[in-house]
N, C-alpha and C positions, 0 to 999 in steps of 0.2 A: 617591544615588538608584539604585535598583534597578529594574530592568521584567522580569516574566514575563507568559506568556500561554500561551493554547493556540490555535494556526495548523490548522483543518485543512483536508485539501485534498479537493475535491471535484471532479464532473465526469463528460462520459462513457466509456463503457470506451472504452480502448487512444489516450488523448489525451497519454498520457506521467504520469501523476502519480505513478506508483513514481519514476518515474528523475526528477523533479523532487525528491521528498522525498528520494533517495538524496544527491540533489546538494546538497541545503541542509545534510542531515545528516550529510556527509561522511564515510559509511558505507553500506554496502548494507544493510541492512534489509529492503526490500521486494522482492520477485523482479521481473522482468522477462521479458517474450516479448513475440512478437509477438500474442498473441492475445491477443483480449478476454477481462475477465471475468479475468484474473489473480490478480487479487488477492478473496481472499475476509473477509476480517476487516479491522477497525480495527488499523492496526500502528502504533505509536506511537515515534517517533525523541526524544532532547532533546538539545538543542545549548547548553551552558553558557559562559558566561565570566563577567570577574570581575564585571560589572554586569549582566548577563540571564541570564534560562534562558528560552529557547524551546520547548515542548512540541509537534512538529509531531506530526499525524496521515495517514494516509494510509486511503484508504477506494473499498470497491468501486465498479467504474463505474455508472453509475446505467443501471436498464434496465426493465423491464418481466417482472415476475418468471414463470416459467412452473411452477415449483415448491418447494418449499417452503425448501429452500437460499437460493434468488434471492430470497425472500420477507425472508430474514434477512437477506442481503446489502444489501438496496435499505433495510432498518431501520439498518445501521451508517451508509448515507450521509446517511439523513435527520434520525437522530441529532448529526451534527456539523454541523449547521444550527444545534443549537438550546446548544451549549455551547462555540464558539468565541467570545475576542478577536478573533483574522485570518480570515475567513475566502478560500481563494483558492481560484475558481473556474476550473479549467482547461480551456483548449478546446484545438484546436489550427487548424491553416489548412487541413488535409481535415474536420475535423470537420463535422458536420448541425448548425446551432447550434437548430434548433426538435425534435429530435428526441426530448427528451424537454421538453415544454414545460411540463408541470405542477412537475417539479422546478426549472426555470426562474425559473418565476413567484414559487414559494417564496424563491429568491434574491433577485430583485427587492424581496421584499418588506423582507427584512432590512436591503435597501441602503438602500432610503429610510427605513424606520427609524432606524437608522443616522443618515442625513442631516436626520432631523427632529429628534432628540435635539442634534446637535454645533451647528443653528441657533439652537434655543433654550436654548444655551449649557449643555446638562445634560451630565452623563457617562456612559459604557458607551457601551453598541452596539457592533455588532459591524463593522467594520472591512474591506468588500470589495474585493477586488483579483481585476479580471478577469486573466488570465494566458494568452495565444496562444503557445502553444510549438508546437515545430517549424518555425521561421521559416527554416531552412535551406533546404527544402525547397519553399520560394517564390519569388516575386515582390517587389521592392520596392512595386509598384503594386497588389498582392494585399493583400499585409499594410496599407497605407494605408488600403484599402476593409474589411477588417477592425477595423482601427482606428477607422473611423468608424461601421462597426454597432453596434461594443461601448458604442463612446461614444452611442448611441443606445436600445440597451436598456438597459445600465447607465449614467445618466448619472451617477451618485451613484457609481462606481465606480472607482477607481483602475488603469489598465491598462499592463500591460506584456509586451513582446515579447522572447522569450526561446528558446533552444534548452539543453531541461534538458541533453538528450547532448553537444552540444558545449559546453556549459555557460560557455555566451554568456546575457550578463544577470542570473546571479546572484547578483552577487554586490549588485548595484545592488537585485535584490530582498529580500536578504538583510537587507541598509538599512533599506529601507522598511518592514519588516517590523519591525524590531526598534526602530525609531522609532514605529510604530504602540501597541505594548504598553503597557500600564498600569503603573503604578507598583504594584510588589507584591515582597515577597519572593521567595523559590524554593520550584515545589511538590515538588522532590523533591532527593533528596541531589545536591551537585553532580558525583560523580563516575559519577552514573547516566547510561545511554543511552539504557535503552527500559524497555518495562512487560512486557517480555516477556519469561517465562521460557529457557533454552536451548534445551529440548526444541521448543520453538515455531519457532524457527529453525532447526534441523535438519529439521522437518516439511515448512516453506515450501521448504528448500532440492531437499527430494526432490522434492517439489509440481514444482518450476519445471522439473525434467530432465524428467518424468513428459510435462509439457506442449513440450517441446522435439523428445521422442523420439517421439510418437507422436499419431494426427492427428485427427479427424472428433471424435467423442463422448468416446471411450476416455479422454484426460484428466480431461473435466470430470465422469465418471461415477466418480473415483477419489479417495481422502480418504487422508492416510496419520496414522499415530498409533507414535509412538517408546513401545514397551513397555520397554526394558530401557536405562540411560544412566548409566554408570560411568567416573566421570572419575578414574583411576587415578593417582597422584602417580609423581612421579620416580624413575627405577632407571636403572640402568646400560646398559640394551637402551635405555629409552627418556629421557634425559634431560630431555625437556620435558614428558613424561609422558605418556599414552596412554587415549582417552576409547572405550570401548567401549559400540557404538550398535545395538542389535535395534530395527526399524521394520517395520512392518505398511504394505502397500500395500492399502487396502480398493476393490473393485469392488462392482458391482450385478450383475452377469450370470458366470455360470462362463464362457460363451465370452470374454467380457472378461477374464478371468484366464487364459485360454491366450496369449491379442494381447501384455498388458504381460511373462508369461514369454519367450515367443517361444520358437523351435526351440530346443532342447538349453538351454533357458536364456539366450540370445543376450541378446534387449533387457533382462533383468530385468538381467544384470551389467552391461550400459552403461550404465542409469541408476544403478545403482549407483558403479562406479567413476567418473563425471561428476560424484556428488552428494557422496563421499567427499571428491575433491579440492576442492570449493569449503568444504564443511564444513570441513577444516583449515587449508584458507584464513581461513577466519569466527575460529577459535577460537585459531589457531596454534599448531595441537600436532598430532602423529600421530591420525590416527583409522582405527577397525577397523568399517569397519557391517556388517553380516548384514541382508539384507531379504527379505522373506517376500508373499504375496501371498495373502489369503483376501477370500469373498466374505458382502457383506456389503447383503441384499438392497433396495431400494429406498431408500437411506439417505436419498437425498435428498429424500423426501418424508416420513420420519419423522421428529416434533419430537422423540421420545424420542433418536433416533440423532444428530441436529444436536446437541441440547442434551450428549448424551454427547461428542461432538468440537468441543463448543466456542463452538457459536452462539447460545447460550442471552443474549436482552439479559437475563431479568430478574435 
């Protein structure tokens, strides 16, 4: 017997769901900060063994979009509404749980779905697990009273308390999860990990410094796009071999392209040298990036410009 599926994770921004998918996927994949809105695409991790493959997803926090980027963002979450196995619904114990309540509602509806179909002895549906992470950062008698709302909106819902960073509880989730799956073959080769090209990971990883280094709009007003990515085979200078990386920092505003340079150049080589080392971290092999910085006016409100970096669903 074989089980695959597709898990994805959904929720509001900055409730932990990168670093919960990192941790199931026992791989970084997804970036992390502390800031909302981190994550801007469906990033897709698979976890293989000899009788499952797992296809988890990971996907933007759900918000209320103010422009046309947020527009596509808030479509990859509502998207994996409607084509998961698992779906896990993550909150955390600061979270607003009514804050986005029409996304909510949508949940609710799949759960008892869900719970209507496995009464009347049918199969499918899709499979809800409420998820409160961040339980470190509480109360035993917080999380209780959490525990009993959840069980209360979702009562059709499977819940569990977990800290993805200390990575308490997941392994229990990990179980559940893969006890939840259908019986199915593998959708994809078993020695794959994600749907994602390289270059896409190299992107995120500048993304993530961009967002570490620098504060108010300036991040979220910046896209980056790897023009030039040559992965160089083995020589004598470089025995593991050596992947040569030209990447565009794109802005909306010229003053915005003076802030991410900084004086003499300052901020643009420390996010530089910040994204290089985690880059040959990722890849394990020497890496050379060059990055550049042009402006690239109102991107975030053009479909043509999304659809060119990438957010295009259709």
């Amino acid at each position: 017997m074989h089980r695959s599926g597709f898990v994805n994770i959904v929720g509001n921004p900055n409730v932990g769901k990168s670093t919960l998918m990192n941790a199931l996927v026992g791989e970084r994949l997804s970036i992390i900060t502390s800031k909302a809105q981190t994550t801007r695409h469906r990033i897709m991790g698979i976890v293989n063994g000899e009788d499952f493959q797992i296809v988890y997803s990971d996907t933007p926090g759900v918000l209320k979009p103010n422009y046309k980027l947020q527009e596509q963002m808030l479509e990859f979450s509502q998207g994996a509404l409607v084509d998961a196995d698992v779906l896990l619904y993550v909150t955390d114990v600061q979270d607003t749980p009514d804050k986005n309540a029409a996304f909510l509602d949508k949940v609710k509806k799949i759960a008892a779905g869900s719970q209507r179909a496995a009464a009347s002895g049918q199969h499918g549906g899709v499979k809800v697990f409420v998820i409160i992470n961040k339980i470190d950062l509480t109360t035993p008698e917080t999380l209780d009273n959490l525990v009993s709302y959840w069980q209360k909106e979702l009562p059709s819902a499977e819940i569990f308390a977990i800290s993805a960073k200390e990575r308490f509880g997941i392994e229990q989730l990990f179980a559940a999860i893969k006890a939840a799956l259908p019986e199915c073959p593998p959708f994809f080769d078993k020695d794959q990990l994600t749907d994602k090209p390289a270059r896409f990971f190299v992107n995120e990883i500048i993304r993530e410094k961009i967002l570490l280094c620098y504060d108010k709009e300036i991040p979220y007003s910046t896209e980056v796009e790897v023009e030039s990515y040559k992965d160089e085979p083995t020589s004598a200078q470089h025995p593991r071999g050596l992947i040569r990386i030209q990447a565009v920092i794109y802005v909306e505003r010229d003053s915005q392209k003076g802030i991410i340079i900084g004086h003499q150049g300052a901020a643009l080589k420390k996010v530089g040298m910040l994204a290089r080392k985690d880059i040959e971290a990722f890849f394990d092999k020497p890496v050379f990036l060059e990055l550049f910085v042009k402006v690239d006016k109102d991107w975030r409100s053009s479909t043509s410009r999304l659809k060119h970096y990438g957010y295009d669903l259709t």
